[in-house]
BAKE-291412 format. One record per residue: residue in three letters; y, x, z of N, C-alpha, C in turn. Coordinates in steps of 0.05 Angstrom, whole numbers, plus 32768, in hexadecimal, padded with zeros to 4 digits. Layout:
% BAKE-291412
alaYXZYXZYXZ...
END
This chain:
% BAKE-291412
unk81AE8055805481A98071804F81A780768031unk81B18093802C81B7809080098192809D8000unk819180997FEA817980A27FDC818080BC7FD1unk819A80C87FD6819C80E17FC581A580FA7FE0unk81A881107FD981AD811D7FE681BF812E7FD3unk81D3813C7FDC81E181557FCE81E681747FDAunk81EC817F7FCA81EC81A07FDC820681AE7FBFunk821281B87FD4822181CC7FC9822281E67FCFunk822481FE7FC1821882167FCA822C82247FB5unk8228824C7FB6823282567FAD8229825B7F8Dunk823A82597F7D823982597F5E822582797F5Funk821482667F4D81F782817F4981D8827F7F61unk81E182687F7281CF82657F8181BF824F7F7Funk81C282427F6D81B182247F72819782217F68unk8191823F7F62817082417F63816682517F7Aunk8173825A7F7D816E82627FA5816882457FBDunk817782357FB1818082167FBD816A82077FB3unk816682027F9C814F81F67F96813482037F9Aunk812D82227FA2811082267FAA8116821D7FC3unk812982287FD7812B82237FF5812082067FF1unk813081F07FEE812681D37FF0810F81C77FE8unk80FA81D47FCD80EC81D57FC880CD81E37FD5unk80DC81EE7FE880C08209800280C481F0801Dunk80DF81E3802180DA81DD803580E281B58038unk80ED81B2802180E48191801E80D6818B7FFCunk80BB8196800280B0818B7FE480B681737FD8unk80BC81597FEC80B781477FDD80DA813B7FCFunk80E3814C7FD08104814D7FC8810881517FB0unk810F813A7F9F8110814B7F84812C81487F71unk813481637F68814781697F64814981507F46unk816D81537F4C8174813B7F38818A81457F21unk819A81567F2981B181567F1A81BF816E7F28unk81CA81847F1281DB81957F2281F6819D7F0Funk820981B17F15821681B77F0B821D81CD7F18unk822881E37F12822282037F0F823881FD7F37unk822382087F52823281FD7F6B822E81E47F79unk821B81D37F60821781B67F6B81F981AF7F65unk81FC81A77F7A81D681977F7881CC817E7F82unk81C181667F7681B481597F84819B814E7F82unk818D81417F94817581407F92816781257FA4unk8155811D7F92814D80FD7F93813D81007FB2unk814480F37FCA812F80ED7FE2811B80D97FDEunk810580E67FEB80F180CB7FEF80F980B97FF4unk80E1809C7FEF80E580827FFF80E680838020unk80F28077802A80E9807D804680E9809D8051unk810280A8804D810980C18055810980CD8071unk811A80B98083811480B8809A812480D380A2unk813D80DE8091814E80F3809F816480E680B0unk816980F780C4817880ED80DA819280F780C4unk81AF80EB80D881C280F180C981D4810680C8unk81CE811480DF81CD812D80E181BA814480DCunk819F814280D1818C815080C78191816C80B8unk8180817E80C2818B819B80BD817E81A8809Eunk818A81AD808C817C81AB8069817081C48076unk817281D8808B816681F6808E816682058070unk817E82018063817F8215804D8194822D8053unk818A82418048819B8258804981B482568036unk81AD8249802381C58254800281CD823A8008unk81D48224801381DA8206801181F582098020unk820B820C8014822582088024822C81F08032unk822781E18028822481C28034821881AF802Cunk8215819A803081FD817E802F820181698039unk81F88154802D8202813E803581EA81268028unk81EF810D802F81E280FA802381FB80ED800Cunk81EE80ED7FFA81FD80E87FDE820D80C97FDBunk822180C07FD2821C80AD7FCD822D80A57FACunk822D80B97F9F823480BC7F81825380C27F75unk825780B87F5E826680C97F54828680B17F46unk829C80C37F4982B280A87F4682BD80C07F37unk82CA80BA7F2B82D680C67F0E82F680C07F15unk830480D27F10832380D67F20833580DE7F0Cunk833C80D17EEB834A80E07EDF836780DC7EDCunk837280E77ED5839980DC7ECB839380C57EB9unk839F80B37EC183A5809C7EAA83C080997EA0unk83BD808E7E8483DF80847E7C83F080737E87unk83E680687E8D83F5804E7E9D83E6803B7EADunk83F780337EC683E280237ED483CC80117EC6unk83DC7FFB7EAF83C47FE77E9E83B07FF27E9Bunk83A780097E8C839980187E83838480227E9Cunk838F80287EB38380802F7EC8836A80107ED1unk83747FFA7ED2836C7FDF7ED2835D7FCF7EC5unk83567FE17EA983447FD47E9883247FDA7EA0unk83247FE87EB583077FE17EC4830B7FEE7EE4unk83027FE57EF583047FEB7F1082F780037F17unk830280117F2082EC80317F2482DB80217F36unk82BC80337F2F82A880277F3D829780407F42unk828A80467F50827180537F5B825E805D7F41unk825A806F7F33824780767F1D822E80777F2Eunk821380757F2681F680727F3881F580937F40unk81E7808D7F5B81DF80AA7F7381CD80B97F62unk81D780D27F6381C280EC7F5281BE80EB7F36unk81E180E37F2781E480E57F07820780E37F02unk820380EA7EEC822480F27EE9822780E47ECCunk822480CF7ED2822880C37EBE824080B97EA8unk824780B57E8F826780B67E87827380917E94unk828A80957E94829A80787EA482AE807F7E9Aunk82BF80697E9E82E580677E9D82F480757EB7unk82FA80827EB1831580947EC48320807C7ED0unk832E80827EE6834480727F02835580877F06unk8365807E7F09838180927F17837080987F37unk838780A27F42837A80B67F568375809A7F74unk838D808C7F6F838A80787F84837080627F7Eunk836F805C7F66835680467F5F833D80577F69unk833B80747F66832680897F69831E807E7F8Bunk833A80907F9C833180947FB4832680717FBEunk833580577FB4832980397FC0830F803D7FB3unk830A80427F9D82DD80457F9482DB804F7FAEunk82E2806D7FB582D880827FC782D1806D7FDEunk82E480647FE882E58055800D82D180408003unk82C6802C7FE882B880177FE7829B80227FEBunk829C80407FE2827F80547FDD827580557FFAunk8282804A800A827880508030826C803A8034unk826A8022802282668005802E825E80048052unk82728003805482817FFD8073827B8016808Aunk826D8029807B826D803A8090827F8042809Aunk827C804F80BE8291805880CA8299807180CBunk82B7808180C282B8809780B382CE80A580C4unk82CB80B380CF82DB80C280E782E180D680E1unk82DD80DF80C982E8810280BA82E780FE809Bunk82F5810B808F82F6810C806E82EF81258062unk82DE8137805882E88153804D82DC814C802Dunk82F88165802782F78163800B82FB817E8002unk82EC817E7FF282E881997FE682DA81A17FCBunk82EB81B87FB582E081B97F9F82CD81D17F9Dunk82BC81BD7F87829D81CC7F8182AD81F17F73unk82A181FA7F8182A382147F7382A882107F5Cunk82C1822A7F4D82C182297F3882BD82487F2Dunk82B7825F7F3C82AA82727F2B82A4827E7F3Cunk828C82937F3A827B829A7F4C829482AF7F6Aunk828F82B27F8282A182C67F85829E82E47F7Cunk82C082EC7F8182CC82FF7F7682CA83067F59unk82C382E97F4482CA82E97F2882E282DF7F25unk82FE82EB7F1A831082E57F13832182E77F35unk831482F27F43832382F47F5B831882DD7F72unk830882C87F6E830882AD7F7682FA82B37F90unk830382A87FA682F682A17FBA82ED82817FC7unk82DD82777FCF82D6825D7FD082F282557FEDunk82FA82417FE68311822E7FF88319821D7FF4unk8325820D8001832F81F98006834181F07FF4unk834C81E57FDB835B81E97FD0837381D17FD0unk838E81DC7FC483A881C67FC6839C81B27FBBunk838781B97FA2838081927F90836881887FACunk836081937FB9834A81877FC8835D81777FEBunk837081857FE98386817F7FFC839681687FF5unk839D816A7FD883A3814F7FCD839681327FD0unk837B813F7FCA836581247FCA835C81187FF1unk836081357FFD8356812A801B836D8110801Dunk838C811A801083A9810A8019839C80E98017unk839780E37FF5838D80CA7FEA837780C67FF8unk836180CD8001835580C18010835480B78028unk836980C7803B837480C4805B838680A2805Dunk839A80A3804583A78097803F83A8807E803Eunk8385807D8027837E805E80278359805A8033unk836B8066804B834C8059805C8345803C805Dunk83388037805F833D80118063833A80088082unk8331801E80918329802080A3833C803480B9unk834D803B80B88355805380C6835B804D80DDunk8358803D80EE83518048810E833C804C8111unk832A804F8100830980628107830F807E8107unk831F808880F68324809E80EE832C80B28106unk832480C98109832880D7811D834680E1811Bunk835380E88139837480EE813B837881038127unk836881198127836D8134810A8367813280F5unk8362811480F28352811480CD835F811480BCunk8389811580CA8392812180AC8396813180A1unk8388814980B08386815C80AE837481648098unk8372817A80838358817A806E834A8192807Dunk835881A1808A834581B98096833C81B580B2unk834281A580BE8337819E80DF831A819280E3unk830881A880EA82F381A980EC82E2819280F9unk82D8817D80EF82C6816B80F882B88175811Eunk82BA8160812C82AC81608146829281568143unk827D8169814D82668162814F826081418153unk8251813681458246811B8147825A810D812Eunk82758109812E8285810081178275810280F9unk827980E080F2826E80D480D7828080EA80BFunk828180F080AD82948103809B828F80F28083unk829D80EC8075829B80E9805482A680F48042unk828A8101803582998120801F829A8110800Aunk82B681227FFF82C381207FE982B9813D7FD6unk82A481487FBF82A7815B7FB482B8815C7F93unk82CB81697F9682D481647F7382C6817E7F63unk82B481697F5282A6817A7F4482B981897F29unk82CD81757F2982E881877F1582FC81737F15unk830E81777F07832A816A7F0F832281467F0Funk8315813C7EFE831381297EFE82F981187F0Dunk82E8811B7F1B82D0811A7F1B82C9811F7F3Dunk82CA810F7F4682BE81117F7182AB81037F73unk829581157F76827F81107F83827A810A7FA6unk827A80E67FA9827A80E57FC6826580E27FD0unk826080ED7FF8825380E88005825280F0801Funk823F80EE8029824E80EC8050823680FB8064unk8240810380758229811780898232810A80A3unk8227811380B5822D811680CE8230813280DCunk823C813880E68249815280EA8236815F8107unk822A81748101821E817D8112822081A48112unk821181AD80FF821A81D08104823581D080FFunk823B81ED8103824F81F480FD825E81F980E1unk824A820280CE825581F580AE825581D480ABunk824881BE80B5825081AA80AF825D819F80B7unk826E81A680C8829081A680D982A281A880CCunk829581C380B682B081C980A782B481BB8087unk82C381B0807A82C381A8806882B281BC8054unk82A681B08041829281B7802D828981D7803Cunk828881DA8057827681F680618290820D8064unk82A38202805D82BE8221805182CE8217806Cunk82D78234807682E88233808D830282408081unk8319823A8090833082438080833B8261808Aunk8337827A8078833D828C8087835082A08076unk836082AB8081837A82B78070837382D48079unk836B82EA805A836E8303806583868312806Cunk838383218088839F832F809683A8833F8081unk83C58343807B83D48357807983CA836D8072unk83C5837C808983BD8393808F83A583958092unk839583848086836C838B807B83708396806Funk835883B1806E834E83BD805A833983BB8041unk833083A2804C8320839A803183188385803Cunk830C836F802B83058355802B82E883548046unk82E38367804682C68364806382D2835C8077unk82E98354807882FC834C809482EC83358099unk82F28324807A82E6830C807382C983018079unk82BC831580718298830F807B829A8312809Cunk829F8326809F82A3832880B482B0831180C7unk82C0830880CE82CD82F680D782B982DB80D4unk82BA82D380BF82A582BC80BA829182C280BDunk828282D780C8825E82D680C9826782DA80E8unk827982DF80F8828282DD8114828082C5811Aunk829282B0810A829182988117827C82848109unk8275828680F6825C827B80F6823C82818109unk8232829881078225829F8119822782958141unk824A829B814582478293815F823082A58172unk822E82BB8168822082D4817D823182D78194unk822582CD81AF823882D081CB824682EC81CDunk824F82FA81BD825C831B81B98271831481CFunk8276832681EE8289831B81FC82A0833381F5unk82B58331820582CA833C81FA82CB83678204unk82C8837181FD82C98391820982B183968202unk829B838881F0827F839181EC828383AA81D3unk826E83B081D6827183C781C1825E83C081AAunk826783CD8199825383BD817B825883D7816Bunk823F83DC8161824483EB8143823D83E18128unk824683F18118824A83DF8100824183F980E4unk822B83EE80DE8224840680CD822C83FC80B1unk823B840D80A2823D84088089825984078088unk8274840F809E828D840980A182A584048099unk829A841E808682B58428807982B98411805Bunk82DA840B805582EB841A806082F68416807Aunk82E983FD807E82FA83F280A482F583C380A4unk82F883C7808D82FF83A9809182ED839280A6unk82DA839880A482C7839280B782CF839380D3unk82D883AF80D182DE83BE80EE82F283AC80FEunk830583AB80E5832583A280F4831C83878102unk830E837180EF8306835C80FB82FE835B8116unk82E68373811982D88375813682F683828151unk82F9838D8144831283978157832583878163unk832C8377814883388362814E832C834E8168unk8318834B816F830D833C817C83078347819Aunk8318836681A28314837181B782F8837981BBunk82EE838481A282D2839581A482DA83B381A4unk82CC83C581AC82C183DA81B282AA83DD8197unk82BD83F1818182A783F3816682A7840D8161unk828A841581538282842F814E827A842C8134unk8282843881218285842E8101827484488100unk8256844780E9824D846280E28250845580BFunk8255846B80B8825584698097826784868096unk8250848E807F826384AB8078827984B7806Eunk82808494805D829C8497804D82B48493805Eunk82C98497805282DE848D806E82E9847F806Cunk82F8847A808682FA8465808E8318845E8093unk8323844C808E834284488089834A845580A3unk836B84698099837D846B80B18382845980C5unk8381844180C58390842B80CD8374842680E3unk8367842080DB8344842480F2833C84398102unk8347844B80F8833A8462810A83548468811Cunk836984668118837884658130837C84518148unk836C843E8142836384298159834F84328170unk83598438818A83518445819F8336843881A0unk83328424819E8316841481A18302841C8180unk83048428817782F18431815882ED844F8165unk82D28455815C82C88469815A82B384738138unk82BF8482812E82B084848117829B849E8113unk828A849581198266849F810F826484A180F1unk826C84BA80E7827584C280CB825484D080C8unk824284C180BE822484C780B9821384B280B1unk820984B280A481F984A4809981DB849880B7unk81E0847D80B181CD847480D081BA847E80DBunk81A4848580C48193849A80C9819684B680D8unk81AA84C280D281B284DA80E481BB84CD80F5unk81C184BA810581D184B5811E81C184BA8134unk81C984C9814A81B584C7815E81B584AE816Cunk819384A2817681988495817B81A6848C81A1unk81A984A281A581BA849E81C281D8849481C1unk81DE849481A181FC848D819C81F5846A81A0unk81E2845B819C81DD844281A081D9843C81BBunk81D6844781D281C8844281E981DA842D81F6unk81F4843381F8821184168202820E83FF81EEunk81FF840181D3820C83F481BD81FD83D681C5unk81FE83BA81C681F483A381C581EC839881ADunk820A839881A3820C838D8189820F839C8172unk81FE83918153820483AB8143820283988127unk8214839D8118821C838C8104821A83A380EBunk820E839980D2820A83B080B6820A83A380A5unk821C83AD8089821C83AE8070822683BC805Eunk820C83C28054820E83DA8040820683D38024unk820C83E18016820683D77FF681EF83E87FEDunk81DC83D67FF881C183DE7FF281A783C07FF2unk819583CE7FEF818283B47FEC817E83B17FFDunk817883958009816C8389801F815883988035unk814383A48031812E83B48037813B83C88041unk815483D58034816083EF803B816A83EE8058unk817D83D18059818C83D48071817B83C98083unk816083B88085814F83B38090814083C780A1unk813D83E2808D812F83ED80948140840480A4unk8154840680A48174840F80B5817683FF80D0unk817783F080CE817C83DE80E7816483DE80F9unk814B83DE80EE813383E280F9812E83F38103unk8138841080FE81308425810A81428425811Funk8164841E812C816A841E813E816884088156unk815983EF8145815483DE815B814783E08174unk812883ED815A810883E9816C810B84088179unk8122841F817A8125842E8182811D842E81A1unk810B843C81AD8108843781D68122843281E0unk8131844681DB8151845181ED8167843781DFunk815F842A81CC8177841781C4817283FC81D2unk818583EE81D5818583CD81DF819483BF81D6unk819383B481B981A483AA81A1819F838181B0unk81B2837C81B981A6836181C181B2834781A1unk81C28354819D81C88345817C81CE834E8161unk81C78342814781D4834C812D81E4833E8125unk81E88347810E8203833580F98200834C80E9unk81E3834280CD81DC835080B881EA834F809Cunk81F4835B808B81FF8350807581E58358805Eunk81D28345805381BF834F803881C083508027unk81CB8359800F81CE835A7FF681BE834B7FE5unk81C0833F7FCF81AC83377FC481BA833C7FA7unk81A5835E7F9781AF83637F8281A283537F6Funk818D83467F70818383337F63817E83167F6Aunk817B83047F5E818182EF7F67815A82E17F79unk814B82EE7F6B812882EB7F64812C82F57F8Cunk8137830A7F9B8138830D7FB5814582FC7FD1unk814782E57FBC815082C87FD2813982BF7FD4unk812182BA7FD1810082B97FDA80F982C57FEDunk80FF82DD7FF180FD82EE8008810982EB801Bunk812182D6801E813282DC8039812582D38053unk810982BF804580FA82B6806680EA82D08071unk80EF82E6805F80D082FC806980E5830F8074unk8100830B80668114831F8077811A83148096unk811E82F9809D812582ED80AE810782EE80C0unk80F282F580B880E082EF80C480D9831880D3unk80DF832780B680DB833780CA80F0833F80DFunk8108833D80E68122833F80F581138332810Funk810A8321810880F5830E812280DF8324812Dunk80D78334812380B98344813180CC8363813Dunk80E4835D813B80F28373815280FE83638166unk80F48349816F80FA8341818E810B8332818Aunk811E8321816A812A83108171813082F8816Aunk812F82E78184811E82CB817C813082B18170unk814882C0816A816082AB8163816282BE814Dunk815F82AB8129816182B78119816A82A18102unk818982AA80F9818D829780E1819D82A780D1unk819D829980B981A382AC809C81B682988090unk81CB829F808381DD828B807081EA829A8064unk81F0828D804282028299802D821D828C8032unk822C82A68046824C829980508253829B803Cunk826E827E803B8282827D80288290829F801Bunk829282AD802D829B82C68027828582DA8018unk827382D08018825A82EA8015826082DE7FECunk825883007FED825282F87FC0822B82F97FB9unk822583077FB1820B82FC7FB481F6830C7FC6unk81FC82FC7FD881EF83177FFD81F482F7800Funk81E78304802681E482EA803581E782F78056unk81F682EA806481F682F4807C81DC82E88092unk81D282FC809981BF82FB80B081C482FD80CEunk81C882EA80E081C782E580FD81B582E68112unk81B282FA8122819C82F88133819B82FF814Cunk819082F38164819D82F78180818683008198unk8180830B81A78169830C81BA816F82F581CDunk816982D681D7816A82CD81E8815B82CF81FFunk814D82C7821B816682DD821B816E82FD8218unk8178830C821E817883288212816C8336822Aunk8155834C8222814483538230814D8373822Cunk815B8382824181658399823B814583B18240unk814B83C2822C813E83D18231813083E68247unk812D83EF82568128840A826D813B8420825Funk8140842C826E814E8446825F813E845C826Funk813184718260812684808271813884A38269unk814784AD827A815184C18271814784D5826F
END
């Protein structure tokens, strides 16, 4: 078992990452980061299973560490030969001699000492926060390159699972993984999990998703991914509203999925949405909505560009409403400052004192600095309706 641990998260969060780990594993102490990267020294005698849950909100992924191999262009093979790439020590980045990419990935496979490795993901550390310079966190061709060299020279590959040559084919629950992170072109930080939620399935937490054509704005994106991360039982013909709508992108996603949606936001709302027989648009601000327009509604999904408290305090008034029976969310929270990632256990805690007992929070790959909130009534206890 390694003595280090690592976390990769969204660029601007790794003091969100380091209080989280610090509230809920004190004796963890951080070692080394780089702007998306973090790691941090474990006790003696740790005693984490290998699947163990970090319960962080801002932590895209995690792993047990097992250090750092240096991957640069060399001139010529000789030159690559004048020292053997080797393993730099767990939780430091220390300077070494460059290896071509093949001497890299044989360090990588020696860095397992004989573990059994049934998935590979590889994936690069953030390189600017999202939507600076356009950037969204994915999967990239140099990280697709590196899964190639590592698949290639397994030493081992009938361990290897039938899809592992795949770079995007999502780990099966229980499967050993050994992450590959490139902290920059030259430079992979390795180490290995065991695959258990649903972000640690997916390479470095990022699922691969292509916005449609015909979206109206990037919320397709949150949307979509706080769908399938969450995993809220939403069955097909349910009805959901969605406060905060416009211009649609959100919408299209839910539609997409053979929902029944009631978009309230006062601005409007793309042509292309509102001619979808299944959209209904509630052109008013939530507060004016009556609440009998909620009485079919189950599910109700919001984000608005406001402070945390705001849409809290929005969502609250049509939950704990008598006449409503909201059995799930899918919250989007802003966080205009960074000092309001402290708060997300008192947000998550109050979402809990309106009846619902399945409650988790995560900064999706798609979210910029906001965090999506998940929450479910198990089981769902419908209200009386008294007319």
């Amino acid at each position: 078992m390694s003595d280090f641990l690592f976390v990769t998260c969204q660029i601007g969060a790794e003091g969100a990452v380091k209080t989280e780990i610090g509230r809920r594993w004190p004796a963890f102490r951080f070692a080394f980061s780089r702007p998306g990267f973090l790691t941090f020294k474990l006790p003696a005698a740790h005693g984490l299973a290998a699947d163990f849950d970090l319960e962080s909100v801002f932590a895209r992924a995690y792993g047990f560490s097992l250090g750092l191999v240096k991957a640069g262009a060399v001139a010529n093979r000789g030159e690559a030969e004048k020292g053997e790439p080797h393993l730099l020590p767990e939780g430091t980045a220390e300077p070494g001699s460059f290896a071509g990419t093949e001497d890299a990935a044989i360090a990588a496979w020696k860095a397992c000492q004989g573990r059994t490795v049934q998935r590979i993901h590889v994936w690069e550390r953030d390189r600017f926060a999202p939507g600076v310079h356009g950037f969204e966190p994915n999967i990239t061709p140099a990280a697709v390159d590196v899964h190639r060299s590592l698949f290639e020279r397994c030493p081992q590959p009938q361990s290897l699972a039938k899809t592992a040559s795949d770079p995007l084919q999502p780990a099966k629950p229980g499967e050993m993984v050994l992450d590959c992170i490139m902290l920059d072109d030259t430079q992979w930080w390795m180490g290995w999990h065991c695959a258990n939620t649903f972000a640690s399935r997916h390479p470095g937490g990022l699922i691969s998703l292509t916005l449609p054509a015909d979206a109206v704005s990037r919320a397709w994106l949150k949307m979509e991914e706080g769908l399938r991360w969450s995993q809220l039982p939403i069955p097909k013909g349910a009805r959901v509203a969605e406060i905060g709508s416009a211009p649609g992108g959100a919408s299209q996603a839910l539609l997409a999925r053979g929902f029944w949606v009631t978009g309230v936001d006062p601005a409007e709302m793309a042509p292309s949405v509102l001619a979808n027989p299944h959209f209904t648009h509630v052109r008013r601000r939530s507060p004016q909505v009556r609440r009998r327009e909620f009485r079919k509604i189950r599910w109700l999904t919001a984000d608005m560009n406001v402070a945390p408290n705001y849409t809290l305090d929005a969502v609250e008034a049509i939950v704990t409403h008598p006449e409503v029976s909201i059995r799930g969310l899918l919250l989007t929270l802003k966080l205009p400052h960074w000092e309001l990632a402290e708060r997300v256990p008192e947000y998550m805690e109050r979402v809990r004192s309106w009846g619902y007992n399945v409650v988790r929070a995560r900064q999706l790959q798609y979210n910029r600095q906001e965090i999506c909130l998940a929450a479910l009534q198990k089981p769902f206890c419908r209200k009386p309706f008294h007319a």
